[in-house]
KEKOLGU-67224 format. One line per field, with one value per residue: residue number from 1; residue in three letters; x, y, z of N, C-alpha, C in turn. Coordinates in Angstrom, 1 decimal, always signed. Layout:
% KEKOLGU-67224
seq <- (NUM:...)
type <- (ALA:...)
n.u <- (X:...)
n.v <- (Y:...)
n.w <- (Z:...)
ca.u <- (X:...)
ca.v <- (Y:...)
ca.w <- (Z:...)
c.u <- (X:...)
c.v <- (Y:...)
c.w <- (Z:...)
% end
This chain:
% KEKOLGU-67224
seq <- (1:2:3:4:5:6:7:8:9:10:11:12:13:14:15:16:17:18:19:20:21:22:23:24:25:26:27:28:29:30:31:32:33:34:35:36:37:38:39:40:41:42:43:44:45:46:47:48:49:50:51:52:53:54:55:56:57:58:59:60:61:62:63:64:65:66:67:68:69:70:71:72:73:74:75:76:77:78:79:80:81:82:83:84:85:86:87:88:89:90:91:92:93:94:95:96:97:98:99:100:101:102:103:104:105:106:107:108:109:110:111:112:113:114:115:116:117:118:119:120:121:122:123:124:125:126:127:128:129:130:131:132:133:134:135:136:137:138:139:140:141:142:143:144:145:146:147:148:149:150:151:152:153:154:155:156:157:158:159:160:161:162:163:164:165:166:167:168:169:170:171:172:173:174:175:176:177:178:179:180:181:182:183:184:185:186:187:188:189:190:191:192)
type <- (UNK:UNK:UNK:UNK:UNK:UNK:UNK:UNK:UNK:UNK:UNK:UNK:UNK:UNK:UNK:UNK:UNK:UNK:UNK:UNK:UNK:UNK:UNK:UNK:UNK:UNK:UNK:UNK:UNK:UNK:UNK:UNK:UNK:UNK:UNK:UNK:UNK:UNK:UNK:UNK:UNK:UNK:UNK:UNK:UNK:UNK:UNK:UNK:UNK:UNK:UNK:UNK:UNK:UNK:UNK:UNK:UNK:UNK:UNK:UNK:UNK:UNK:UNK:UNK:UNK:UNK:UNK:UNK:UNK:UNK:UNK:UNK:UNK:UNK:UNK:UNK:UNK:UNK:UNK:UNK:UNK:UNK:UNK:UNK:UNK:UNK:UNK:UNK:UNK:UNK:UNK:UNK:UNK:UNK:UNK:UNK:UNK:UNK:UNK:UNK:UNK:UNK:UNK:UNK:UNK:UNK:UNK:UNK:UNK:UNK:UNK:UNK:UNK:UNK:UNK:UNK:UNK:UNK:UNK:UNK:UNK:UNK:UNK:UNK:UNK:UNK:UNK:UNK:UNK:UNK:UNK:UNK:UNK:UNK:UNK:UNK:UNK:UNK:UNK:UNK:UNK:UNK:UNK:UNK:UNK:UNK:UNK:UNK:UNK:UNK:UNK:UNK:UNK:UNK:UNK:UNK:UNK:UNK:UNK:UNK:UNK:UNK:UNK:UNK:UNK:UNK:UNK:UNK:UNK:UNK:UNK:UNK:UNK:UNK:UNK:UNK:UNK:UNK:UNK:UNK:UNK:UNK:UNK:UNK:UNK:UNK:UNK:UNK:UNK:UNK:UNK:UNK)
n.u <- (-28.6:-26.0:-22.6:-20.6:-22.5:-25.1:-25.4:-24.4:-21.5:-19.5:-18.9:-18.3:-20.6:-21.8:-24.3:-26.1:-29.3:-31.5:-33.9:-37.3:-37.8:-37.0:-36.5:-37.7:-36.8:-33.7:-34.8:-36.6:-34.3:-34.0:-33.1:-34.3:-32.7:-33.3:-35.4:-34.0:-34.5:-35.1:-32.7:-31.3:-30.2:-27.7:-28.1:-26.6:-26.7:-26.1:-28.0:-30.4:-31.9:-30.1:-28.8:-26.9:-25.2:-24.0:-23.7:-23.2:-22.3:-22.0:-21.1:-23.2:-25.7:-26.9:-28.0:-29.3:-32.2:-32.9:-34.8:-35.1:-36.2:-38.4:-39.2:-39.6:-40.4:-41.5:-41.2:-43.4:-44.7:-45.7:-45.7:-43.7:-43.2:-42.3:-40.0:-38.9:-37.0:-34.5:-35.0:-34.9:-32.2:-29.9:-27.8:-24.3:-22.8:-21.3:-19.0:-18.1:-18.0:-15.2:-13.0:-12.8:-11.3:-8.4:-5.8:-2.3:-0.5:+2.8:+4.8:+7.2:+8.7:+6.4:+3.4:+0.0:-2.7:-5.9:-9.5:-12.7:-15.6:-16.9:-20.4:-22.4:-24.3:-23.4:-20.7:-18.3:-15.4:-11.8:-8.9:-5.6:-2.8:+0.3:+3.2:+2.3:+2.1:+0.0:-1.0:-2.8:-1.6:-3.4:-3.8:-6.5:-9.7:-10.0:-12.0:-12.9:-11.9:-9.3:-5.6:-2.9:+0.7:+3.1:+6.9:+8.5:+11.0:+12.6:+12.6:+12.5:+10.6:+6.5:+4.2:+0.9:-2.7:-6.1:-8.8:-12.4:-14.3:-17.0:-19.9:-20.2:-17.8:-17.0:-14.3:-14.0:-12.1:-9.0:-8.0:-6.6:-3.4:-2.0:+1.6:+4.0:+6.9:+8.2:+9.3:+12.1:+11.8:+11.3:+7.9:+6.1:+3.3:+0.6:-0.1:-2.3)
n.v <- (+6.4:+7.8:+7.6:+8.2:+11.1:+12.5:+14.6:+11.6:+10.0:+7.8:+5.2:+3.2:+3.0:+3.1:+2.3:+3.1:+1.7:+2.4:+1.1:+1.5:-0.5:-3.8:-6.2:-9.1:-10.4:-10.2:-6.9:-6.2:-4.1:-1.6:-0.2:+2.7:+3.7:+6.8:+6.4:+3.7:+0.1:-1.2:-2.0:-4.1:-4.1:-6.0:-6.2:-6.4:-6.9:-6.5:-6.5:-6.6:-3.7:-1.8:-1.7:-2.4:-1.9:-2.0:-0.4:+0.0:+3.0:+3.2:+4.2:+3.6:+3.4:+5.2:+8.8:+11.4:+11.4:+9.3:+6.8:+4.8:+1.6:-0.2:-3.0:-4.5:-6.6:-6.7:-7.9:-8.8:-9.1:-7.3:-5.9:-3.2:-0.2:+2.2:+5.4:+6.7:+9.1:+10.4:+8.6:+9.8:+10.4:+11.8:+10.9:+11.5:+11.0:+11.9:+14.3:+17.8:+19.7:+20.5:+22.8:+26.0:+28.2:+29.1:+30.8:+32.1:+34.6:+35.7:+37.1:+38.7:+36.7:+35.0:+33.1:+34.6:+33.1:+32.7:+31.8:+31.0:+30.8:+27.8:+26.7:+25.0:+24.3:+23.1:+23.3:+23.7:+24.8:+24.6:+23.1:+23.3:+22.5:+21.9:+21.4:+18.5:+17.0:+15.4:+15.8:+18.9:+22.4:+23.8:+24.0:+24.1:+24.0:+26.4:+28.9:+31.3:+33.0:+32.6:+31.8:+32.9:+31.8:+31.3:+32.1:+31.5:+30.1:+32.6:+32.8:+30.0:+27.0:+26.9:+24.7:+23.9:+22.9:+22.5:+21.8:+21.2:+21.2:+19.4:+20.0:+17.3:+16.2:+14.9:+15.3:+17.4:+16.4:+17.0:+20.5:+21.8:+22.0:+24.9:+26.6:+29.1:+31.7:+32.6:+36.3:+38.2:+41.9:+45.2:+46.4:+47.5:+50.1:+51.5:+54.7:+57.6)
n.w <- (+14.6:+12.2:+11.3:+9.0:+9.6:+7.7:+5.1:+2.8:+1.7:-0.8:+0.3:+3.5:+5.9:+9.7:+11.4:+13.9:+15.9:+18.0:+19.7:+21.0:+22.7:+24.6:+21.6:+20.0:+18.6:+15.8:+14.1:+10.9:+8.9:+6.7:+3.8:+1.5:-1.3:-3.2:-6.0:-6.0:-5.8:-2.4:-0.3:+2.5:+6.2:+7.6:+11.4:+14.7:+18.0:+21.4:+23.8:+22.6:+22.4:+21.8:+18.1:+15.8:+12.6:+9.5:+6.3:+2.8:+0.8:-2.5:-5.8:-7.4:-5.9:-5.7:-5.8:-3.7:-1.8:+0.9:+2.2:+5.7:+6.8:+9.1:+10.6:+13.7:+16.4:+19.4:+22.7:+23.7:+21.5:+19.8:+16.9:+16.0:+13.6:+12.9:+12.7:+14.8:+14.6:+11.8:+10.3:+7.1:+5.2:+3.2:+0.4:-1.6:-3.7:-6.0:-7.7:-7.5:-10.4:-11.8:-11.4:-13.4:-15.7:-14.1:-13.0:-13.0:-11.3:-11.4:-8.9:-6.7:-4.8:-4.8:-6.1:-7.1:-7.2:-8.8:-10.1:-11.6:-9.7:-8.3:-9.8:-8.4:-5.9:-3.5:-3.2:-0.5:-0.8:-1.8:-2.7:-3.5:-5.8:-5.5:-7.8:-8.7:-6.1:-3.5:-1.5:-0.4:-1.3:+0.9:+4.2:+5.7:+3.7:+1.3:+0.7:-0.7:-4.1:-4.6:-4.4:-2.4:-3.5:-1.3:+0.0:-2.0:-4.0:-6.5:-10.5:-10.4:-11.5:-11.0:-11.0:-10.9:-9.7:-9.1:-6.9:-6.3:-3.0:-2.0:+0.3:+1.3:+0.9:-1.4:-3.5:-6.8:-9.9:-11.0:-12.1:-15.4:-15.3:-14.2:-15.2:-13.5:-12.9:-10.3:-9.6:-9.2:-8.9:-9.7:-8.2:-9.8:-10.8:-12.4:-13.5:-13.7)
ca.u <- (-27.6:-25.4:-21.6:-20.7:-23.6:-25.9:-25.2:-23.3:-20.7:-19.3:-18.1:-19.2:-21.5:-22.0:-25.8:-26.8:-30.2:-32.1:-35.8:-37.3:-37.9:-36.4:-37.0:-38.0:-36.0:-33.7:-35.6:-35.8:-33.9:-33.1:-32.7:-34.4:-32.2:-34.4:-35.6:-33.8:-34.9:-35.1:-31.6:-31.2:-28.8:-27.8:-28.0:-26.5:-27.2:-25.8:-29.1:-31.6:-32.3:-29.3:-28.7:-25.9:-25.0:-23.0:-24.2:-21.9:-22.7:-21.3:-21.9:-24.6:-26.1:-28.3:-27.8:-30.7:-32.9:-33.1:-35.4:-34.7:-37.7:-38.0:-40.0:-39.4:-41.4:-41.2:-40.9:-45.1:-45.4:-46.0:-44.9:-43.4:-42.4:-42.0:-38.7:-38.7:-35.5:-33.4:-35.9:-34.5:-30.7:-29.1:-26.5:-24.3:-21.7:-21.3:-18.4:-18.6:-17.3:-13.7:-13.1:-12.7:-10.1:-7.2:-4.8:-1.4:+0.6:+3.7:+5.3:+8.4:+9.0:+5.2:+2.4:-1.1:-3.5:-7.1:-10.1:-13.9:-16.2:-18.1:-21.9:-22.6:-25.0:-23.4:-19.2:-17.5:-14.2:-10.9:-7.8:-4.8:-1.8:+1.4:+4.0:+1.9:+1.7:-1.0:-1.9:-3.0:-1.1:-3.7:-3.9:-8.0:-10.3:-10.3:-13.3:-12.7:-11.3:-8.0:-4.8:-1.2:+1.5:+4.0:+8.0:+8.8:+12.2:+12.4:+13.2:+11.9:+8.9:+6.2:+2.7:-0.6:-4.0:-7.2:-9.5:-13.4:-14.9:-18.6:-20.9:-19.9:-16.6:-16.2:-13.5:-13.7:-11.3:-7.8:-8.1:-5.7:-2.4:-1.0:+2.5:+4.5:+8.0:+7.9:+9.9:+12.2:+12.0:+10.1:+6.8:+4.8:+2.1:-0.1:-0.6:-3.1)
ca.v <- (+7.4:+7.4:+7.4:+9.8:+11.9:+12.3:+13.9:+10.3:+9.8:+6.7:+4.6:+2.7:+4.0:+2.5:+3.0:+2.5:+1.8:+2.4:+0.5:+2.0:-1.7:-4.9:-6.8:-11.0:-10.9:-9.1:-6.4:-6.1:-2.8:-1.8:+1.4:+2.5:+4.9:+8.2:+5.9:+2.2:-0.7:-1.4:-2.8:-5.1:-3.9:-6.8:-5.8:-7.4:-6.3:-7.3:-6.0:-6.4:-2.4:-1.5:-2.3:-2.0:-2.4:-1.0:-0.3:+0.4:+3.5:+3.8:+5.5:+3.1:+3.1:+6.6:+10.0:+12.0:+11.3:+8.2:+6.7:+3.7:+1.4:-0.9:-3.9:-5.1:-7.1:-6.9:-9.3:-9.1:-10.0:-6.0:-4.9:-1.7:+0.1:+3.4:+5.3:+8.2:+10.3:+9.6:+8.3:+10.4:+11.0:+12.3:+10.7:+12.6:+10.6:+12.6:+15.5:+18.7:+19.9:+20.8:+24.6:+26.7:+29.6:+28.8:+31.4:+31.9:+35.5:+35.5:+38.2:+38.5:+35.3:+34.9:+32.7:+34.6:+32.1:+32.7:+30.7:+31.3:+30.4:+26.8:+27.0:+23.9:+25.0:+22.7:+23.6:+24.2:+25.4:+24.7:+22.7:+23.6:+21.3:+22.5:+20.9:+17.0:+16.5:+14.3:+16.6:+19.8:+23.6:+25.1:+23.3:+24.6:+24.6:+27.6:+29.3:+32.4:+32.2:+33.2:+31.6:+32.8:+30.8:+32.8:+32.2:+31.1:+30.7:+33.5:+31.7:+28.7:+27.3:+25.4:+24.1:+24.2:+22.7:+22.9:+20.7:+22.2:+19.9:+19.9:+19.8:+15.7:+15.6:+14.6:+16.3:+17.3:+16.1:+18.5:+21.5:+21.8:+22.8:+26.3:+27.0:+30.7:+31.5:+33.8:+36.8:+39.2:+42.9:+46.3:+46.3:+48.5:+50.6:+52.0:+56.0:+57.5)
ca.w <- (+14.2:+11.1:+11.3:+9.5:+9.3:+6.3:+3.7:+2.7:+0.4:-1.2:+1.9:+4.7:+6.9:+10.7:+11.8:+14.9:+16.1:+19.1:+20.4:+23.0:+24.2:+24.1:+20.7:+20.9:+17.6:+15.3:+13.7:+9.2:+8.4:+5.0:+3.4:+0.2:-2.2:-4.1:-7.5:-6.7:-4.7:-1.1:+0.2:+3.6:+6.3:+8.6:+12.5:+15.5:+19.2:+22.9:+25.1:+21.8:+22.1:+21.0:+17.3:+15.0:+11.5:+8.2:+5.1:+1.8:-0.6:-3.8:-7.0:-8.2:-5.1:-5.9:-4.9:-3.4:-0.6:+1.2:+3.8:+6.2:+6.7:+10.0:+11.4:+15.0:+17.2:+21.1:+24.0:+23.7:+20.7:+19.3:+15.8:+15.6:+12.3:+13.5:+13.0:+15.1:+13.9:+11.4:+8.9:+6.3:+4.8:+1.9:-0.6:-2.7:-4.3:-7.1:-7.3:-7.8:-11.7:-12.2:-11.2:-14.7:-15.6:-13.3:-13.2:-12.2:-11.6:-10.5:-8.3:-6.2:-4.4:-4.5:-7.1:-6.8:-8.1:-8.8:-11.0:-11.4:-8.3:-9.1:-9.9:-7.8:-4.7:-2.3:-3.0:+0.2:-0.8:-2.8:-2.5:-4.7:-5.5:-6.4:-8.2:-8.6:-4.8:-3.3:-0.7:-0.6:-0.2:+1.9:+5.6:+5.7:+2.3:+0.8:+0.9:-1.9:-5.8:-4.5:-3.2:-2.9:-2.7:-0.9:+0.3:-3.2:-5.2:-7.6:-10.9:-10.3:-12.0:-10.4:-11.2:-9.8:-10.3:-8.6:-7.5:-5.8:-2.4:-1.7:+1.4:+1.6:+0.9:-2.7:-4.9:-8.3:-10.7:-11.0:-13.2:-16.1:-14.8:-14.6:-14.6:-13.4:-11.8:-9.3:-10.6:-8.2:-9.3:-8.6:-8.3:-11.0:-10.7:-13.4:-12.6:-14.9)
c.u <- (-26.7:-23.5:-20.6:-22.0:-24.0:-25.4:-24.2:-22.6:-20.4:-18.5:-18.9:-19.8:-22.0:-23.0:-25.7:-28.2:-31.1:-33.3:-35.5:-37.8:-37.3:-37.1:-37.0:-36.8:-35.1:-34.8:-35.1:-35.4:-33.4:-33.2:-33.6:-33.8:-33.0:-34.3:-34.5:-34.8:-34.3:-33.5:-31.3:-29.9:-28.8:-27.3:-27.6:-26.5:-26.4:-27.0:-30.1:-32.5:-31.2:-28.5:-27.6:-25.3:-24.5:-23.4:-22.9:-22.4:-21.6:-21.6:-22.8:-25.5:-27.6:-28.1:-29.6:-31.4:-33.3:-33.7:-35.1:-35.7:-37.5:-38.9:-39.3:-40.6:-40.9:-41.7:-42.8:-45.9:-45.7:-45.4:-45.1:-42.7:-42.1:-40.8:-39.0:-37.9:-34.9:-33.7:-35.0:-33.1:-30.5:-28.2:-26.3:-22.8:-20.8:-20.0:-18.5:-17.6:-16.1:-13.9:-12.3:-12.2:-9.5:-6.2:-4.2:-1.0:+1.2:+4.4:+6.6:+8.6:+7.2:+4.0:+1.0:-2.0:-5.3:-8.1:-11.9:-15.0:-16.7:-19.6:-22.7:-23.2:-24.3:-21.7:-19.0:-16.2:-13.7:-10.1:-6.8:-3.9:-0.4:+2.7:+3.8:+1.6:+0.7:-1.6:-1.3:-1.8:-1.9:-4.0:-5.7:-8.6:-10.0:-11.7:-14.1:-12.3:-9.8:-7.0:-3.5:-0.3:+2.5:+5.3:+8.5:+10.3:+11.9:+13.0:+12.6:+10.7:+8.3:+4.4:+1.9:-1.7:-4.8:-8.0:-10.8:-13.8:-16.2:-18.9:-20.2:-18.6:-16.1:-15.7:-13.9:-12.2:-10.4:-8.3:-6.9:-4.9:-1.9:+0.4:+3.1:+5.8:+7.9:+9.2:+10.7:+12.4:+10.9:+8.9:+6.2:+4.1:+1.7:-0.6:-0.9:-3.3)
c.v <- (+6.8:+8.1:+7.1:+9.9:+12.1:+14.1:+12.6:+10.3:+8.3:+6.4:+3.5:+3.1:+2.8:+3.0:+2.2:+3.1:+1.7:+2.2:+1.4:+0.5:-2.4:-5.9:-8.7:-11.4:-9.7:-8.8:-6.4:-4.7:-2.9:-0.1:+1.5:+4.1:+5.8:+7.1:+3.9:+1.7:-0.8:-2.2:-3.0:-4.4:-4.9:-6.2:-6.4:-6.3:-7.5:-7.1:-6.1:-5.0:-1.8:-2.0:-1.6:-3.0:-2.0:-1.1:+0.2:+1.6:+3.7:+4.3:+5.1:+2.8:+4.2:+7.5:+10.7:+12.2:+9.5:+7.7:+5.2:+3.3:-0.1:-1.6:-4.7:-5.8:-7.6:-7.9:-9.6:-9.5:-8.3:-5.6:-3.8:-1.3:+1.2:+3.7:+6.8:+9.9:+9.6:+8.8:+8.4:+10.8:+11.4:+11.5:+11.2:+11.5:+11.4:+13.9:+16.8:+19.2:+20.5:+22.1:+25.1:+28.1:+29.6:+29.7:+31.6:+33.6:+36.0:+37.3:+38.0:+37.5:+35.0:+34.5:+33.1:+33.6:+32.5:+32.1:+31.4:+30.2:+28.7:+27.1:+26.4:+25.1:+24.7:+22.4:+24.1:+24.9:+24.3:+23.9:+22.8:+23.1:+21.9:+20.9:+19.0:+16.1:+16.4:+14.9:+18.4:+21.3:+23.9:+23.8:+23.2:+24.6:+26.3:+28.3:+30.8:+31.7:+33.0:+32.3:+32.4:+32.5:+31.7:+31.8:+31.2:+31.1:+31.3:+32.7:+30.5:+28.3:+26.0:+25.6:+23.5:+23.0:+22.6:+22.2:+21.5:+20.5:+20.2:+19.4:+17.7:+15.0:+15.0:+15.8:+16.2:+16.5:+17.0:+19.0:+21.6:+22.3:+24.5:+26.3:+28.5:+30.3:+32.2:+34.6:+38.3:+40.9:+44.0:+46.4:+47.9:+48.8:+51.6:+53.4:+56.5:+59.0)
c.w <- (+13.1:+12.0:+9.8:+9.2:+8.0:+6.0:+3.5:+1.7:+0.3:-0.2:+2.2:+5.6:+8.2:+11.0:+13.3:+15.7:+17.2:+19.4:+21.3:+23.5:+23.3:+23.0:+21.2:+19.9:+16.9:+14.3:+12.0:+9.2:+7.2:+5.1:+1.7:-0.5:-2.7:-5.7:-7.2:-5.4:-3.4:-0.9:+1.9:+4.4:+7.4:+10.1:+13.5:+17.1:+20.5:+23.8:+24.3:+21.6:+21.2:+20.1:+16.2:+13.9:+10.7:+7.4:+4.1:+0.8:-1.5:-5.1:-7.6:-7.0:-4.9:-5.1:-4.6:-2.0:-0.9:+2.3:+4.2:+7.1:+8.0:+10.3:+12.6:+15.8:+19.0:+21.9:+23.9:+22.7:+19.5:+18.3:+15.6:+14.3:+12.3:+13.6:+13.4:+15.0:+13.4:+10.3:+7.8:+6.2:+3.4:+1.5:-1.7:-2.8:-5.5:-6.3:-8.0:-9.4:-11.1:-11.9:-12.7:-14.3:-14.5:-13.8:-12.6:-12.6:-10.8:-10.0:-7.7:-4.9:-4.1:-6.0:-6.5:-7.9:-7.7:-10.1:-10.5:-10.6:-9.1:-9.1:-8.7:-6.2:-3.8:-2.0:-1.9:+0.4:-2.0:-2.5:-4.1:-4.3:-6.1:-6.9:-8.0:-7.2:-4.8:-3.0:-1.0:-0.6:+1.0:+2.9:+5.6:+4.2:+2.3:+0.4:+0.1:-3.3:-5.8:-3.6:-3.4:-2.3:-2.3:-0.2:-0.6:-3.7:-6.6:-8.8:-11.2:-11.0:-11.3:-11.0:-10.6:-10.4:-8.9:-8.1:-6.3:-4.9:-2.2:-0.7:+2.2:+1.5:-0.1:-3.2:-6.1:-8.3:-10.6:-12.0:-14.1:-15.1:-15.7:-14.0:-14.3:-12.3:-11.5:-9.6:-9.7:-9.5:-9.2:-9.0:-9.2:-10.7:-11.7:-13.0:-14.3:-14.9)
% end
């Protein structure tokens, strides 16, 4: 099992590895990236079934598909290479592009903000930052091309930017900033 769960992003990842019997020795596990070479993960065990080890991905490490390749030999002497589940993971280091057309329009103590969807297959939502803060407005991703910020001082001006998360957990980069002050007075309507 991986720790977190595949798709992987740039991190550490805790694997652990289950025989179905007791090994005489540790077993070789590596990993090989979609296009690089094979890389070693070292394993250590209290009962020699259950095996545990960490691996590191980072951005040169290869996104894509990746399989994890095993040789063990049991108490009889039997090499097994066989990985029953789990074979196969994903890495996506990579983040998803910058969200384009960021707009801001302000209302009465209230910033509606909206921007054009990302292309990116594997975007999960949005986080938007107001005024240079670390962390986000919205408590949850956003999951549309709409937020608004609401119980605003009228007057005031504040600035936004954008940033889109994908399926694994990498952010884009911020989106230019938009500024707007939220603006008290009667609401308009266009009658035709």
């Amino acid at each position: 099992t991986l720790t977190p769960t595949s798709p992987l992003k740039t991190g550490t990842v805790t694997i652990t590895l289950t025989t179905s019997e007791k090994l005489r020795s540790v077993p070789v596990f590596s990993f090989t990236p979609y296009g690089k070479d094979l890389i070693v993960i070292s394993l250590t065990s209290q009962d020699n079934i259950i095996w545990k080890g960490t691996m590191t991905i980072t951005e040169t490490t290869g996104d894509g598909t990746a399989t994890f390749n095993f040789s063990g030999t049991d108490l009889a002497g039997n090499i097994g290479t066989e990985i029953t589940s789990g074979k196969i993971f994903i890495i996506d280091t990579q983040p998803p592009q910058i969200p384009q057309n960021f707009e801001a329009t302000p209302k009465d103590t209230i910033i509606n903000l909206s921007w054009t969807a990302n292309i990116e297959t594997d975007v999960v939502g949005y986080n938007v930052y107001r005024d240079g803060a670390n962390k986000p407005l919205n408590a949850i991703l956003i999951t549309n091309i709409a937020y608004s910020d609401t119980g605003l001082t009228n007057g005031r001006t504040y600035r936004y930017t954008i940033t889109a998360i994908d399926i694994t957990g990498n952010e884009s980069g911020h989106s230019a900033s938009v500024t707007a002050s939220s603006v008290a007075g009667p609401e308009w309507e266009i009658v035709q």
